[in-house]
C-alpha positions as CSV (number, residue, x, y, z in Angstrom):
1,X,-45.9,22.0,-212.5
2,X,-43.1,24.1,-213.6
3,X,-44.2,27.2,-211.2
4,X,-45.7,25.0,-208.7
5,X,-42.1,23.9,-207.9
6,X,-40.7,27.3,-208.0
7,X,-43.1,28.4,-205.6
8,X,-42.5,25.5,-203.4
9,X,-38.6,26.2,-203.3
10,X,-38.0,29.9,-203.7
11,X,-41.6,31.6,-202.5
12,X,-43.2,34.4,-204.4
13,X,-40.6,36.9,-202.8
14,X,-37.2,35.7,-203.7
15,X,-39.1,35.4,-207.2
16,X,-39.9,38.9,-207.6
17,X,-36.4,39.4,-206.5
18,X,-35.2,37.6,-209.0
19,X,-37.5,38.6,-212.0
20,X,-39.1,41.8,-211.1
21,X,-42.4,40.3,-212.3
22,X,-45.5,41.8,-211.0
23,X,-47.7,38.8,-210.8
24,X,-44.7,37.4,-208.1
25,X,-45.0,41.0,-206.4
26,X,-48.4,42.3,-206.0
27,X,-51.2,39.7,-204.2
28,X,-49.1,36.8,-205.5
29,X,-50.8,34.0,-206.4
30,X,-50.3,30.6,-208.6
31,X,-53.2,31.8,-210.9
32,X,-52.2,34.7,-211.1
33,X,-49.0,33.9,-211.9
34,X,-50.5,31.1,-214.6
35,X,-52.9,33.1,-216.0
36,X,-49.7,36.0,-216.5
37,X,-47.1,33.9,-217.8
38,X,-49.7,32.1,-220.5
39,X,-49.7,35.6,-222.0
40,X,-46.4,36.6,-221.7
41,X,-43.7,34.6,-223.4
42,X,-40.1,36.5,-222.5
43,X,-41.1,36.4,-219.0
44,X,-42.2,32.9,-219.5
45,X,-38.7,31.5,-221.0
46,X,-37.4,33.5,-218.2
47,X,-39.3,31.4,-215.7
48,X,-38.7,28.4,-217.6
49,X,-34.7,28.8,-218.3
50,X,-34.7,29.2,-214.6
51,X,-36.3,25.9,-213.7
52,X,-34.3,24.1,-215.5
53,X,-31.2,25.4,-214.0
54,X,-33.1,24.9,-210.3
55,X,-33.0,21.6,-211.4
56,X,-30.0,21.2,-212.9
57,X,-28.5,22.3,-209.7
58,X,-30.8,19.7,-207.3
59,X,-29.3,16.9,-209.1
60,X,-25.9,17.9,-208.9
61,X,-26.3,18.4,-204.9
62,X,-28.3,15.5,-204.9
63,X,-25.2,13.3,-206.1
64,X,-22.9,14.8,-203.7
């Protein structure tokens, strides 16, 4: 759910701008990207800090 949304808003390339993470870089895809972040953990509380701030900020433009 968490990347699903990610994806949705920002796209694999602003990602791998963002992050520098492989899985967002080379043939991107959602599995690949799930199946990379399961094993890694600092790149996923990276992905995951992220999210929450994406959100964060949604709600506060959201109430404007």
């Amino acid at each position: 759910m968490i990347l699903e949304y990610l994806i949705e808003k920002y796209w694999f390339a602003e990602l791998d701008e963002r992050f520098r993470i492989n899985c967002f870089a080379n043939n991107p895809s959602l599995e690949s990207s799930l199946k990379f972040l399961r094993k890694t953990e600092w790149a996923r509380n990276q992905i995951q800090g992220f999210y929450i701030k994406s959100k964060i900020e949604d709600k506060k433009k959201s109430k404007k």
